[in-house]
MIBAFI-705627 format. One line per 5 residues: number of its first residue (from 0); their letters; for each residue x, y, z of N, C-alpha, C, O, CB. Coordinates in Angstrom, 3 decimals, decimal comma, m for minus. Each point is the difference from the previous one (the first is absolute). Glycine has a CB too. Layout:
residues N
NUM) a) X:Y:Z:X:Y:Z:X:Y:Z:X:Y:Z:X:Y:Z  ...
END
This chain:
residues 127
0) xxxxx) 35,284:58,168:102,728:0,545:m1,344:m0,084:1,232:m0,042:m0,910:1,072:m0,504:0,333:m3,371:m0,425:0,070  2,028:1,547:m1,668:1,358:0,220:m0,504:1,233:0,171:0,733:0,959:m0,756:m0,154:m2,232:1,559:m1,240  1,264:0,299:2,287:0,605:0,495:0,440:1,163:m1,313:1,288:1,173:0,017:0,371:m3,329:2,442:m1,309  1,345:m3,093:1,113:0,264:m1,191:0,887:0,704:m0,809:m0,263:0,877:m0,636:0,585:m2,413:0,801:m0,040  0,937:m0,122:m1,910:0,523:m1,163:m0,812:1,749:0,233:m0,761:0,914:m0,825:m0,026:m3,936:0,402:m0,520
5) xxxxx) 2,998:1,852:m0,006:1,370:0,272:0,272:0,920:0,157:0,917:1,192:0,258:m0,168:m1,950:0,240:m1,072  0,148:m0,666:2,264:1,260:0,170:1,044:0,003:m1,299:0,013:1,226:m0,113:m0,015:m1,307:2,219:1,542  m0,367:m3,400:m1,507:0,120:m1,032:m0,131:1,031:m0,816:m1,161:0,650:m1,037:0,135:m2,805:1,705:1,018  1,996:0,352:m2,457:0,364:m0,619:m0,822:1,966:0,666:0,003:0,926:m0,257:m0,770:m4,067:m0,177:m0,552  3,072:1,275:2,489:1,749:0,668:0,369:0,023:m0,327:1,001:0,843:0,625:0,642:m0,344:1,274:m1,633
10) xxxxx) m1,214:m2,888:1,761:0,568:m0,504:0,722:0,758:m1,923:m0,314:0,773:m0,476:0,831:m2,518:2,730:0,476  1,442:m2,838:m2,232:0,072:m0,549:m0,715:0,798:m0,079:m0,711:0,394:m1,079:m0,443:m1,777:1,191:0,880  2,027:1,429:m0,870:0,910:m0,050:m1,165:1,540:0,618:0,877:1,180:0,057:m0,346:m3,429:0,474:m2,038  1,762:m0,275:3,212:1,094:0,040:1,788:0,292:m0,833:0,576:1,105:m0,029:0,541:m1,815:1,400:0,126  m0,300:m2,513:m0,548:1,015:m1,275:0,421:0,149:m0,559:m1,291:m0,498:m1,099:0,248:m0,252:0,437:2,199
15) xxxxx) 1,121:0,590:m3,849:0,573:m0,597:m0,754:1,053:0,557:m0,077:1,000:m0,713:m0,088:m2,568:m0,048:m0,775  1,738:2,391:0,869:1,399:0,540:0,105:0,632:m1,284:1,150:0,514:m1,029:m0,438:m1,134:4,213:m0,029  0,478:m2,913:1,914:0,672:m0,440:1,323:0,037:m1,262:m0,594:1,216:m0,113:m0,152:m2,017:1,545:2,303  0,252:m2,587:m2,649:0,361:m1,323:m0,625:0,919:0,128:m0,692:0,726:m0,994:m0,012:m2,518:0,234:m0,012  2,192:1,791:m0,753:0,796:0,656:m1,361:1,309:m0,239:1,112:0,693:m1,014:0,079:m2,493:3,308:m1,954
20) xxxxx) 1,897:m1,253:2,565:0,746:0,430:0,857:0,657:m1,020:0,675:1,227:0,099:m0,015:m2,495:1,681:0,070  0,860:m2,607:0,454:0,387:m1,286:0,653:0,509:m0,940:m0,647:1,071:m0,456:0,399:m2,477:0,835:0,800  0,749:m0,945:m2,422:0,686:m0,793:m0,827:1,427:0,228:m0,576:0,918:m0,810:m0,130:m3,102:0,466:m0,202  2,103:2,057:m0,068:1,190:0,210:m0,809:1,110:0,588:1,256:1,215:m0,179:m0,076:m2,680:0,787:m2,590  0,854:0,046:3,698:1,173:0,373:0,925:m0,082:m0,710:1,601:1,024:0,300:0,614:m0,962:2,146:m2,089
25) xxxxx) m0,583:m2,919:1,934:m0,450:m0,792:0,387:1,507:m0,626:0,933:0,991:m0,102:m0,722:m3,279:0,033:m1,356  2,465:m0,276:3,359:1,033:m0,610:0,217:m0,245:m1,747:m0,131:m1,137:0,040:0,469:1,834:2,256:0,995  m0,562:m3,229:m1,642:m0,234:m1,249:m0,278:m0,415:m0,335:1,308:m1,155:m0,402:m0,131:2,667:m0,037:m1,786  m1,170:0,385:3,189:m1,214:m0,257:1,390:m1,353:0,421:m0,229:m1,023:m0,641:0,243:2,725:1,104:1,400  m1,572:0,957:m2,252:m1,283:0,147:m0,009:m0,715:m0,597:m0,823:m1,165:m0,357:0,175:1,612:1,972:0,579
30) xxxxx) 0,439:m1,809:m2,028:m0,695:m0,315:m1,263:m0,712:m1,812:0,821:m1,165:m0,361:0,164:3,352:2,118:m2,749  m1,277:m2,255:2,811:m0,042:m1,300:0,242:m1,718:m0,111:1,090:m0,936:m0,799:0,011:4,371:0,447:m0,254  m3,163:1,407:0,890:m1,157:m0,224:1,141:m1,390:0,212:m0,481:m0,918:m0,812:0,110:2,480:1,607:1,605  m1,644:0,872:m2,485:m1,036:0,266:m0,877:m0,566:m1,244:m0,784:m1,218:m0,173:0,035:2,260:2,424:m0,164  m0,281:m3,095:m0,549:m0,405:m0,656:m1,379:m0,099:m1,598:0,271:m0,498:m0,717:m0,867:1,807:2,663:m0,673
35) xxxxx) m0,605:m2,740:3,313:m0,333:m1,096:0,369:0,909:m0,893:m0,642:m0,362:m1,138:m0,298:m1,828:1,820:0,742  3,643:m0,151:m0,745:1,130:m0,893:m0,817:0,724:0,104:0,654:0,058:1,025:0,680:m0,242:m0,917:m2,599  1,163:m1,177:2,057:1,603:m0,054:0,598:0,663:0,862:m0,002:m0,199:0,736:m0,966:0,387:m2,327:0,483  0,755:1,976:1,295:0,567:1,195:m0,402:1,489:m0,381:m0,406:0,876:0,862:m0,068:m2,475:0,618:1,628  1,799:m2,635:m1,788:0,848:m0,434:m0,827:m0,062:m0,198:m0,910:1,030:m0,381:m0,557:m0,587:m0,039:1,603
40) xxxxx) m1,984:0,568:m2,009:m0,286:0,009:m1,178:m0,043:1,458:m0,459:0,460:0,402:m1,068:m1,556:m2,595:1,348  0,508:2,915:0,622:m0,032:1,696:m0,450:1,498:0,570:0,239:0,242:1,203:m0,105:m2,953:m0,731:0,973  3,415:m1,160:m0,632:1,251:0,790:m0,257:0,678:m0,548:m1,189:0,973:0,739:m0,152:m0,677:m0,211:2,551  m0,287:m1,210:m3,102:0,198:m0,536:m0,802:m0,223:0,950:m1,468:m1,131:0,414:m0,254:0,685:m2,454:2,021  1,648:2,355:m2,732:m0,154:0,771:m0,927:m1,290:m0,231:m0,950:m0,691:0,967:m0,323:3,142:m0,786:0,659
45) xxxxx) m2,674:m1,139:m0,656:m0,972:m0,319:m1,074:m1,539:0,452:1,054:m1,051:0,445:m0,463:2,783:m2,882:m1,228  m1,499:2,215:2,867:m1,807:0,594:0,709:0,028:0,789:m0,248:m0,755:0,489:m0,840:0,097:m1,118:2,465  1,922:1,453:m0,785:0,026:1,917:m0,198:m0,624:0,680:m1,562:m0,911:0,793:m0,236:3,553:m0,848:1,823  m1,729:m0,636:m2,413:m0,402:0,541:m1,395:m1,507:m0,166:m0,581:m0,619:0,751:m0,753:3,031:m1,278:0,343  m2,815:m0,752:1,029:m1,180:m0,565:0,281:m1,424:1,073:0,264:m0,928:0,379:m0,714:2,714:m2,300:1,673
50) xxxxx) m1,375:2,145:0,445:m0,567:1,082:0,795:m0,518:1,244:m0,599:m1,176:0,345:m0,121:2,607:m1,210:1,579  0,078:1,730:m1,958:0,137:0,478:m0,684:m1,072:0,843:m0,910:m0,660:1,030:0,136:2,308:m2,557:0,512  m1,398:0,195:m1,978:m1,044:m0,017:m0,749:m2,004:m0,005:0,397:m0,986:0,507:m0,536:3,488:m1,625:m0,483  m2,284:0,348:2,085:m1,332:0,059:0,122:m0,357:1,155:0,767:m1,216:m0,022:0,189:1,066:m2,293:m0,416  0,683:3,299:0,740:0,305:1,294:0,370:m0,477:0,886:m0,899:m0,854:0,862:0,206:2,631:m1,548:0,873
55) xxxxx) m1,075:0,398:m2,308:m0,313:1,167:m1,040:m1,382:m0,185:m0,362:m0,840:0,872:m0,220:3,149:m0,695:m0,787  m2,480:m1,926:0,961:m1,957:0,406:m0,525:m0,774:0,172:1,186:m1,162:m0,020:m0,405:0,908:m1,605:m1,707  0,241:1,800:3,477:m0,808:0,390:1,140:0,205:1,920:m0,335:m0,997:0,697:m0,192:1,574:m3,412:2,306  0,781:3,274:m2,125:0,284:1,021:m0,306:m0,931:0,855:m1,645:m0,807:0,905:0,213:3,229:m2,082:1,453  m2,183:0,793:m2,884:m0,915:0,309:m1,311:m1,285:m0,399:0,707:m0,872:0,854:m0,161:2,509:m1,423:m2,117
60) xxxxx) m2,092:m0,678:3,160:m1,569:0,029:m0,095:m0,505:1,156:0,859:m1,191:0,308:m0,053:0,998:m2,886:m0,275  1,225:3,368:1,280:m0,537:1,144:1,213:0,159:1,531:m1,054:m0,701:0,985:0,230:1,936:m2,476:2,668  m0,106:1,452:m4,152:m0,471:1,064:m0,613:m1,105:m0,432:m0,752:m1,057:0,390:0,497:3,112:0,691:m0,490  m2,144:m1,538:m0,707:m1,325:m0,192:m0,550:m1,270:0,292:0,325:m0,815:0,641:m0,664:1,962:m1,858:0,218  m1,331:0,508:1,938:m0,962:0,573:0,248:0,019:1,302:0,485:m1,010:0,596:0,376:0,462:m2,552:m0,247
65) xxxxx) 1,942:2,517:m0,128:m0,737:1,829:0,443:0,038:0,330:m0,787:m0,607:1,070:m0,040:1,054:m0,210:1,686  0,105:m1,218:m2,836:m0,081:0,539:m1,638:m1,378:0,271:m0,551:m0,363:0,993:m0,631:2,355:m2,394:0,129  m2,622:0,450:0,816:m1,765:m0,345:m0,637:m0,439:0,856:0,328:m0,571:0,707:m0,831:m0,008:m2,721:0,934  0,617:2,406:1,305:m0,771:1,112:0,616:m0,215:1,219:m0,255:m0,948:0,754:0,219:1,446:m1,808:0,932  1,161:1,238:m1,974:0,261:1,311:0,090:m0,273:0,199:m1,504:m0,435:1,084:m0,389:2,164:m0,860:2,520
70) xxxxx) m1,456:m1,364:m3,101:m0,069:0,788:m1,264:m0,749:m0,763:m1,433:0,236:0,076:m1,205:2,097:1,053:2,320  m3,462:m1,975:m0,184:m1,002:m0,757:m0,695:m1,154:0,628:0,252:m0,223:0,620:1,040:1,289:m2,631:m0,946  m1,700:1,906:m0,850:m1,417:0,728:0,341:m1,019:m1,072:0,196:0,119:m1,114:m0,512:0,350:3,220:m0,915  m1,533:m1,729:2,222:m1,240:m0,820:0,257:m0,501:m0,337:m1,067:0,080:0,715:m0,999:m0,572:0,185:2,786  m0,121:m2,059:m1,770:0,471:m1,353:0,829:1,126:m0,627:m0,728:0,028:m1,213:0,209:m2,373:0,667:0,670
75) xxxxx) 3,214:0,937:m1,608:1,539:m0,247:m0,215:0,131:m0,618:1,502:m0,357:m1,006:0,614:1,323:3,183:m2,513  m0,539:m1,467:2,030:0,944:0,017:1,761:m0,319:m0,851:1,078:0,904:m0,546:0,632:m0,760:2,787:m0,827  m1,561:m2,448:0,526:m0,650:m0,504:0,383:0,228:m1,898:m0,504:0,374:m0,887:0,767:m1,665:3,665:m0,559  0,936:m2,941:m1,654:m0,233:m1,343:m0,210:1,608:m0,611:m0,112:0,307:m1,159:0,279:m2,929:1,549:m1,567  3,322:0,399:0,936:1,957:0,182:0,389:0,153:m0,652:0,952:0,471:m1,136:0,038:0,156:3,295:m0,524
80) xxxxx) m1,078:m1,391:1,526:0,077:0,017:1,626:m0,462:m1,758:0,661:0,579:m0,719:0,815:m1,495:3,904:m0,836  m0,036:m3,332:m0,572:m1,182:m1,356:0,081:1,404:m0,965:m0,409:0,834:m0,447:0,787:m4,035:1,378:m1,885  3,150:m1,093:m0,507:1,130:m1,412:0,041:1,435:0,146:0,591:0,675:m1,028:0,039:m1,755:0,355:m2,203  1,618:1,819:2,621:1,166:0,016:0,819:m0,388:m0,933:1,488:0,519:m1,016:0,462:0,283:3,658:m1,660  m2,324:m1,502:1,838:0,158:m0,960:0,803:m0,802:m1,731:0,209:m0,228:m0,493:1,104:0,861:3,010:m0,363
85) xxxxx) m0,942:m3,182:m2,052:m0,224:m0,831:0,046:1,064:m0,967:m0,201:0,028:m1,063:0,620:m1,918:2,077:m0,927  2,895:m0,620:m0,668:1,373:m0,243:0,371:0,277:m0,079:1,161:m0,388:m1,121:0,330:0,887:1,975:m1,885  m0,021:m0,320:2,490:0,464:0,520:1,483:m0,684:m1,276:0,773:0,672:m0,745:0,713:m0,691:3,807:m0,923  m1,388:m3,235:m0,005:m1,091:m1,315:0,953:0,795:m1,007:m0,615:0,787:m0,530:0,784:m3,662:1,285:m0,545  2,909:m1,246:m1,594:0,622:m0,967:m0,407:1,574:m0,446:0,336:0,336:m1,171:0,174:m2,113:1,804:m1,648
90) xxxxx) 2,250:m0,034:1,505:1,579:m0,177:0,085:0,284:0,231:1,518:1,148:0,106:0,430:m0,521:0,819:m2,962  m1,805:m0,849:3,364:0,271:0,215:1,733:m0,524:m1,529:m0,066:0,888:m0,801:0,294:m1,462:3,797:0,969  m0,455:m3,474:m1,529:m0,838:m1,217:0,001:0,866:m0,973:m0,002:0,046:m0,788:0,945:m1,859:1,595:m2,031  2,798:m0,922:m0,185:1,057:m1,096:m0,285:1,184:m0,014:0,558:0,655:m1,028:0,178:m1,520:0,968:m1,947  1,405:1,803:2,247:0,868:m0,340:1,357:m0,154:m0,464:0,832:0,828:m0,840:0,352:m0,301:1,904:m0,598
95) xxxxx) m1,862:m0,752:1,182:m0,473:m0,923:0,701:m0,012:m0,992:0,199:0,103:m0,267:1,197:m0,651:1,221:m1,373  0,443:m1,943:m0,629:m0,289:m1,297:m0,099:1,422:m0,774:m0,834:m0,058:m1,145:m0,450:m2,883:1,823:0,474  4,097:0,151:m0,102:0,939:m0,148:m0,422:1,599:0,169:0,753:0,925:m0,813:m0,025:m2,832:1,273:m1,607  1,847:0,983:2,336:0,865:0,553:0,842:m0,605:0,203:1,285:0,814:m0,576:0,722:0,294:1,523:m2,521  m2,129:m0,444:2,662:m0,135:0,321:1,309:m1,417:0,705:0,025:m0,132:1,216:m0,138:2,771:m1,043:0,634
100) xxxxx) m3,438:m0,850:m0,349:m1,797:0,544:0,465:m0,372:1,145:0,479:m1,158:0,326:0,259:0,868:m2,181:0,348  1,453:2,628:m0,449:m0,560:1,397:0,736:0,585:0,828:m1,010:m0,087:1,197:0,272:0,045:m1,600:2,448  0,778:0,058:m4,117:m0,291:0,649:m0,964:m1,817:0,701:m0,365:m0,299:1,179:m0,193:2,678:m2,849:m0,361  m3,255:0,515:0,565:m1,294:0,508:m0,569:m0,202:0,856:0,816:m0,293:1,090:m0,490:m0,655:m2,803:m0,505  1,000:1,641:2,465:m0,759:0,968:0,860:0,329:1,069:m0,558:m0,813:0,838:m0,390:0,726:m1,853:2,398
105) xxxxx) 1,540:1,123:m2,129:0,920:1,540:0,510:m0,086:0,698:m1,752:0,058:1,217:m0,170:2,377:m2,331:2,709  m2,562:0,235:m3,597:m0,008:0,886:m1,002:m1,414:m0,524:m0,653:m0,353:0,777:m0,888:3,171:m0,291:0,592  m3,323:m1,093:0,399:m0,998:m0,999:m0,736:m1,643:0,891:0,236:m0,849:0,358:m0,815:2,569:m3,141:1,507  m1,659:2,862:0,326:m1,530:0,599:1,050:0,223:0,939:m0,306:m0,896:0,415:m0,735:0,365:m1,385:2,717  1,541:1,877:m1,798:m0,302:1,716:m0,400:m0,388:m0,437:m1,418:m1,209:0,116:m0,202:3,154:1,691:1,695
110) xxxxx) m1,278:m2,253:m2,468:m0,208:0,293:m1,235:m1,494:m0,182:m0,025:m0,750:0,963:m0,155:3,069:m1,587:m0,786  m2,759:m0,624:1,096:m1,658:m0,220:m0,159:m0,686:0,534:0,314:m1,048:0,151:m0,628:1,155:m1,466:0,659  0,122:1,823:1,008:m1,353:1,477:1,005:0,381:1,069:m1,345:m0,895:0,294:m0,792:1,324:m0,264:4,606  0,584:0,361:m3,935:0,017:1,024:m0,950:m0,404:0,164:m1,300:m0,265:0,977:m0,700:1,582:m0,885:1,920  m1,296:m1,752:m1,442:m0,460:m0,263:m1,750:m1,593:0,024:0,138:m0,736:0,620:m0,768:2,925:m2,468:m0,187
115) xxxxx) m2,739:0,862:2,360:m1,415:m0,122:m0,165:m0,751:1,754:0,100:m1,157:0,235:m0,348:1,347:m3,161:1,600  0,931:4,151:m0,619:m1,081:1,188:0,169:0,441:0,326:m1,385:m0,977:0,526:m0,533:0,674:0,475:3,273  1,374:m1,057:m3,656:0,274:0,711:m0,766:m1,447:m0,729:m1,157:m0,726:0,649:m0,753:3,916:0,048:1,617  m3,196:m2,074:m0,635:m1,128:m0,933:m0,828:m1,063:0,907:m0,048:m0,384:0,375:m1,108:0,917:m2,783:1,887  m1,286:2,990:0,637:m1,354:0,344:0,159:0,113:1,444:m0,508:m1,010:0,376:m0,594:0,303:m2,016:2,628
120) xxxxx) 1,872:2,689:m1,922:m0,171:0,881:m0,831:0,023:0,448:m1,428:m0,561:0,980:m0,492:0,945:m1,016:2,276  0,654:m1,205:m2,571:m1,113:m0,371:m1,149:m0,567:m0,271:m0,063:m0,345:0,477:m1,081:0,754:m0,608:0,471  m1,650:m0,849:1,100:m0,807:m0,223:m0,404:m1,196:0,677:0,258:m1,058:m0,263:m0,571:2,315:m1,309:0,417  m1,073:2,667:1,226:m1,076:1,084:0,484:0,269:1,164:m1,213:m1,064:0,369:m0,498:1,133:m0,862:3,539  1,270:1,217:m3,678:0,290:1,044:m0,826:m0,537:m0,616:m1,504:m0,772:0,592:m0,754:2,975:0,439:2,381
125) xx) m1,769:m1,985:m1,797:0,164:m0,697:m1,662:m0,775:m1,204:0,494:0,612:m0,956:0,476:2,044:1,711:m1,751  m3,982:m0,752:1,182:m1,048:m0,761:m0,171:m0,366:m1,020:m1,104:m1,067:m0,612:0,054:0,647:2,388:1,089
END
């Protein structure tokens, strides 16, 4: 199950890169289509820079989590892993209900399947 669970937790930290990726290089059609905004607003200097920025923290939250993996030790890494992606549920939750509803699906649901197995293997290892 471990084992599952990391490929889960890079797959995860692969589409935060491609979010990374899009925000900061991103052509503004796309950006505009991805994110459910005008695209007379996403071309606009202050979105771009906008974008941007919120780029870099989708980007630090995808090293991070391969960081944990690689150089935290159990259950370091593990409970790391947990509030990143409870972060990730939260901040998909309020896009959702803020910017475009298929935020939660597309980043929201992986995170939670991954937090609730990562949940049960603490709580099966560290009792």
């Amino acid at each position: 199950m471990l084992e599952i669970l990391t490929i889960l937790i890079y797959l995860i930290a692969i589409e935060h890169l491609g979010i990374m990726a899009l925000e900061m290089w991103g052509r503004p059609e796309q950006q505009a289509r991805a994110f459910g905004m005008p695209i007379t607003f996403v071309r606009q200097v202050p979105a771009q820079k906008a974008l941007a920025n919120q780029g870099i923290y989708n980007g630090m939250l995808a090293v991070i989590l391969i960081l944990a993996q690689w150089l935290l030790p159990m259950p370091t890494s593990l409970i790391t892993t947990a509030l990143l992606l409870g972060f990730i549920v939260i901040v998909a939750l309020y896009g959702s209900l803020t910017v475009k509803r298929q935020i939660f699906w597309l980043q929201g649901v992986p995170a939670l399947v991954t937090l609730i197995i990562l949940l049960s293997q603490l709580i099966s290892r560290y009792p």
